[in-house]
C-alpha positions as CSV (number, residue, x, y, z in Angstrom):
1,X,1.0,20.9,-17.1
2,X,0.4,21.3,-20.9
3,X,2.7,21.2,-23.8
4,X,2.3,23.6,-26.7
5,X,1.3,20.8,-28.7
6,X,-0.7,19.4,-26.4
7,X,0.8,16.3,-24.6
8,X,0.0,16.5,-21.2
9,X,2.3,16.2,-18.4
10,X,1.5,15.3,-14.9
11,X,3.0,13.7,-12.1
12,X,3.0,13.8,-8.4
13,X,5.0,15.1,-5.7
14,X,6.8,13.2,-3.4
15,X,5.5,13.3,0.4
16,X,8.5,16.0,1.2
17,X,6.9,18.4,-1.2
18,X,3.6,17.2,-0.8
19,X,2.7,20.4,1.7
20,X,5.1,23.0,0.1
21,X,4.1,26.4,-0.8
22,X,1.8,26.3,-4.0
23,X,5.3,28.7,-5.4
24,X,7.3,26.0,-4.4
25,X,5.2,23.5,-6.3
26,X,4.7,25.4,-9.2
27,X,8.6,25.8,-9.9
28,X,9.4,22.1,-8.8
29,X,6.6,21.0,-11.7
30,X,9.0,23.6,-14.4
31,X,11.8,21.4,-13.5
32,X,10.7,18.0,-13.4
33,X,8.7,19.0,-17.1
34,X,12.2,20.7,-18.2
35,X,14.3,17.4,-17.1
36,X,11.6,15.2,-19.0
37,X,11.6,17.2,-22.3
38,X,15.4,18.4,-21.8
39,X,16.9,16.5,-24.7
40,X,14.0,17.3,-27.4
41,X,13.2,21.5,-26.1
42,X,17.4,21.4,-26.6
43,X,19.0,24.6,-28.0
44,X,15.7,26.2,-28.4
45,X,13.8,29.4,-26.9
46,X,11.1,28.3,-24.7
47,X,8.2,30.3,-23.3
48,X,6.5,28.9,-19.9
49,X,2.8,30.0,-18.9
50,X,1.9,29.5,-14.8
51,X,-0.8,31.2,-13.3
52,X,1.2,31.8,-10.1
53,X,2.7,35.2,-10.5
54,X,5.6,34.7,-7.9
55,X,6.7,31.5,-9.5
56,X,6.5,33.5,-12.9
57,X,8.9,36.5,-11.6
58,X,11.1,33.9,-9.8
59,X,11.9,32.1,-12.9
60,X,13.2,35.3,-14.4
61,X,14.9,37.4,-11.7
62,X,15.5,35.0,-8.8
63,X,13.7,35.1,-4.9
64,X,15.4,35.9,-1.5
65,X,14.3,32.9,-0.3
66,X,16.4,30.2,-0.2
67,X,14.3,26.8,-0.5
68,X,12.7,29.1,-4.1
69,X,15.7,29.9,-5.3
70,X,17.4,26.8,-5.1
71,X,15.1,25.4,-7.1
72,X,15.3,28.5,-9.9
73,X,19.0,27.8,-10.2
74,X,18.8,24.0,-10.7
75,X,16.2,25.3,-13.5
76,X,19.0,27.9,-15.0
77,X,21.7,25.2,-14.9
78,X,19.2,22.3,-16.6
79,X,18.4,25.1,-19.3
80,X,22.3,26.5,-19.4
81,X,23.5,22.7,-19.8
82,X,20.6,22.1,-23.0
83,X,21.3,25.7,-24.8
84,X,17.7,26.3,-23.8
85,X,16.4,29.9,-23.4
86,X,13.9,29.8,-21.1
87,X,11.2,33.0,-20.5
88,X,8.0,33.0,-18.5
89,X,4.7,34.7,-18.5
90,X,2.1,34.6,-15.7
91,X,-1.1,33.4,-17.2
92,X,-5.1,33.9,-15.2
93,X,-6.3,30.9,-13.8
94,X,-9.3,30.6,-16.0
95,X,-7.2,31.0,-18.6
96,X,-5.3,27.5,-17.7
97,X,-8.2,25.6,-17.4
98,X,-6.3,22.4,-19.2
99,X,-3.3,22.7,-17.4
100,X,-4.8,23.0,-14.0
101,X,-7.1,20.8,-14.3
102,X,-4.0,18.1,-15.0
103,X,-2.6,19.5,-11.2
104,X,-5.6,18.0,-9.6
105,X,-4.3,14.9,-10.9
106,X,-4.3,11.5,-8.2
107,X,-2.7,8.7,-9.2
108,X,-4.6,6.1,-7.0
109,X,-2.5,3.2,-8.2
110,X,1.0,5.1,-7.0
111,X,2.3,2.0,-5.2
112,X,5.4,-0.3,-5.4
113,X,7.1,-3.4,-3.9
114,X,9.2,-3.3,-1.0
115,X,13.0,-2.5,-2.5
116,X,14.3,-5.5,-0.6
117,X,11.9,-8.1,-1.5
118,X,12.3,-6.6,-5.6
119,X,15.9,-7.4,-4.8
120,X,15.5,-11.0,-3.9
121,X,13.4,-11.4,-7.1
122,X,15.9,-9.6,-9.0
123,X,18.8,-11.8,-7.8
124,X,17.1,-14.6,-8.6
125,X,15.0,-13.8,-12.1
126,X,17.0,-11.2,-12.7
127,X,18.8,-8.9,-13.7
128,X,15.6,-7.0,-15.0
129,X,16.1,-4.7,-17.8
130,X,13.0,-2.3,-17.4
131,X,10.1,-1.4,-15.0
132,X,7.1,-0.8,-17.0
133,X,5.0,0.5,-14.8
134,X,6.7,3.2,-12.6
135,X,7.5,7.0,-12.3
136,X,11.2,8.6,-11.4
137,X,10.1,8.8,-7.5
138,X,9.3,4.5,-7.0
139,X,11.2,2.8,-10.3
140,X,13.3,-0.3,-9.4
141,X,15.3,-0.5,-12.4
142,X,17.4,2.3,-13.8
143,X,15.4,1.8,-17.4
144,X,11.6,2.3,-17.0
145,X,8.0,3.3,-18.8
146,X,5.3,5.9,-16.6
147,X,2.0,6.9,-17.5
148,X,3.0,10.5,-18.5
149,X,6.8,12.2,-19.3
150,X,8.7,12.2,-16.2
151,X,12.3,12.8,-15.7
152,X,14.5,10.3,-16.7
153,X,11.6,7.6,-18.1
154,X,11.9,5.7,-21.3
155,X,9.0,5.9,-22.7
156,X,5.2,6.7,-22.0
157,X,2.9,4.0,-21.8
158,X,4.1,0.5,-21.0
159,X,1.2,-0.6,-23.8
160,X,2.8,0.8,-26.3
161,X,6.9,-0.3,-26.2
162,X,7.9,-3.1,-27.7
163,X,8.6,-5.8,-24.9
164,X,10.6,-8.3,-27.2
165,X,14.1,-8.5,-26.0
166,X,13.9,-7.7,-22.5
167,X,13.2,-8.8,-18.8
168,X,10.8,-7.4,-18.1
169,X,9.9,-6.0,-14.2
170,X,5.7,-5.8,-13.8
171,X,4.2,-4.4,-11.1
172,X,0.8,-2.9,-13.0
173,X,-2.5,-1.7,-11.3
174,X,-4.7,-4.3,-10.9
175,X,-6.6,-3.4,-13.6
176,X,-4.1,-3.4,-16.1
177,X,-3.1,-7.0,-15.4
178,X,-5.2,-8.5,-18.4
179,X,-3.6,-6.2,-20.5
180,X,-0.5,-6.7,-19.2
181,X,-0.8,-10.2,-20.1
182,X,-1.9,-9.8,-23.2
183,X,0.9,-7.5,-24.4
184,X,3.5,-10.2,-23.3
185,X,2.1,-12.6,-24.6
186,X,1.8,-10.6,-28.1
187,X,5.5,-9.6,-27.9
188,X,6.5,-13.6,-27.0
189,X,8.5,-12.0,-23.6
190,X,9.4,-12.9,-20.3
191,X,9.2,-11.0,-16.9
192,X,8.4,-11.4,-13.4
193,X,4.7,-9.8,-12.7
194,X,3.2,-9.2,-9.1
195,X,-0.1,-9.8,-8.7
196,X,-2.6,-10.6,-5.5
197,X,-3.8,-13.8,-5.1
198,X,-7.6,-12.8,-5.7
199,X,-9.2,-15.9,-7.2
200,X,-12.4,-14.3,-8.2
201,X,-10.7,-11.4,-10.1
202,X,-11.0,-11.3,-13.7
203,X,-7.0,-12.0,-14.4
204,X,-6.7,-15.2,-12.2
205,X,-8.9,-16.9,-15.3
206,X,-6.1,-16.4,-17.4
207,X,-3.3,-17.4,-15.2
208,X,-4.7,-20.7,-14.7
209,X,-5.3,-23.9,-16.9
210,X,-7.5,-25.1,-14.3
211,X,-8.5,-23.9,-10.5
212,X,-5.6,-25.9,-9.0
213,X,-3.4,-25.1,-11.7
214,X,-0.9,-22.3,-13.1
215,X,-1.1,-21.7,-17.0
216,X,2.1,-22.9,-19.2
217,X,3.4,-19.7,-19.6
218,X,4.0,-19.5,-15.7
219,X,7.3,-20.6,-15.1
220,X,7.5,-20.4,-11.2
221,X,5.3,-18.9,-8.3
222,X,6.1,-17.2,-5.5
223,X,4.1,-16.3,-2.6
224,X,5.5,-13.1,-0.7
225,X,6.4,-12.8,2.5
226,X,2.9,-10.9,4.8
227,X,5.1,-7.9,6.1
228,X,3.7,-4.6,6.9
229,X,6.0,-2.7,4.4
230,X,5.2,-5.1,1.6
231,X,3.7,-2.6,-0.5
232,X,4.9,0.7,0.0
233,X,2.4,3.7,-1.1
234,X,3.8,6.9,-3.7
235,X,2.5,10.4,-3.1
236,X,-0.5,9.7,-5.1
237,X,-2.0,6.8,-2.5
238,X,-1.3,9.1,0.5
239,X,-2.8,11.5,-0.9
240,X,-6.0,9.6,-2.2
241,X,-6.3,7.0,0.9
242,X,-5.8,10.2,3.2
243,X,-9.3,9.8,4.8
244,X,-9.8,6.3,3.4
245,X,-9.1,3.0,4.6
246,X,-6.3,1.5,2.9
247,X,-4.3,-2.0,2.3
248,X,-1.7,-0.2,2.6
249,X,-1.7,0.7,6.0
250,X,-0.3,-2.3,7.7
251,X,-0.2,-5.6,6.4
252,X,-2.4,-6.3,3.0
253,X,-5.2,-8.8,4.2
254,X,-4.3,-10.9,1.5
255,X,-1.6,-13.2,-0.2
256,X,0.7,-11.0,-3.2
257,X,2.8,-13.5,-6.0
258,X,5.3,-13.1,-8.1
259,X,4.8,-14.9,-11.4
260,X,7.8,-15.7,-13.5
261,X,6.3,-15.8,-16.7
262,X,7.6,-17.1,-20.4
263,X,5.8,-16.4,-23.5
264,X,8.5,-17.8,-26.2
């Protein structure tokens, strides 16, 4: 999905909506952009564009089918509740070519830690007072940044808050790790980051003074515990490792840490 002005919205589903009607989906993705943008579309008329007709007439006048209109009358009350006036207009595909090309959207990296094991961390570096990288459908602390607007995040793009002042929770792709280091070391912060305990990655440079050796700025190390549900995959991983092999079917086939780190 597409703002007016251009920000881009995407998300993905959760696994019980995964295989809905593409109806379904379409009204579901009005929602979840609504409850992102509620507080700043407030008390204003807003005009929605789909390219499914059914999902365009539904928004206006309702559907006799139960599971669609359910969803049309949590978008009434969301807009009812904001003073937002809400219209829609059905919009050709090729006409949408931004927007839909945004739906075909995988986030490879949708994966979090096991709720329990977080808990156990959290009890004992804790309390953590954001999740910087998470959505609304995996976050593991109330407060927390995603990679686009989604309902009920703090802000978009972990890279860009200011992570001074808080304890922070870090669970980034792989690939963001460096960066992730970096930016908490710029901000002097604290947090506890999960990472795998691959030696010939380019992050495990940086989190070591010497091969046998943590850096200063890691407080305490934690190897956890090899269980099956360790990691547990978001809609986006299902969806991408569908036909692939993946580490998280099963037991990883490697060693994850938690690293207490402390940049003051």
């Amino acid at each position: 999905m597409l703002l007016l002005d251009g920000t881009p919205v995407s998300g993905m589903f959760p696994e019980s909506e995964l295989h809905s009607s593409s109806t379904f989906r379409e009204l579901k993705a009005i929602l979840y952009t609504i409850k992102s943008y509620a507080r700043k579309l407030a008390n204003q008329r807003v005009k929605v564009f789909v390219d499914n007709l059914g999902a365009s007439r539904i928004l206006m006048i309702g559907s006799p089918k139960p599971h669609l209109q359910q969803v049309a009358v949590e978008i009434f009350n969301l807009c009812l509740r904001f003073g937002i006036s809400i219209q829609s207009q059905w919009l050709p595909r090729e006409e949408n070519f931004r927007a839909d090309l945004l739906s075909r959207f995988v986030d490879k990296d949708d994966w979090s830690l096991n709720a329990s094991i977080f808990s156990l961390l959290d009890n004992k570096w804790g309390p953590h007072s954001i999740d910087r990288f998470s959505s609304h459908h995996n976050n593991q602390v109330l407060r927390f940044n995603s990679r686009f607007y989604t309902p009920g995040c703090a802000g978009v793009d972990a890279l860009a808050q200011n992570w001074n002042s808080e304890n922070n929770w870090l669970c980034p792709p792989v690939h963001l790790i460096p960066a992730t280091l970096r930016h908490l070391a710029k901000h002097k912060g604290i947090g506890t980051l999960i990472v795998p305990e691959w030696p010939s990655a380019l992050f495990w440079p940086i989190i070591h003074d010497s091969p046998s050796s943590f850096a200063s700025f890691v407080q305490e190390v934690i190897v956890l515990p090899r269980a099956a549900d360790l990691l547990i995959e978001g809609p986006g991983q299902k969806t991408y490792y569908r036909s692939k092999p993946s580490v998280f079917k099963g037991c990883p086939p490697f060693n994850m840490l938690a690293l207490r780190l402390d940049f003051r």
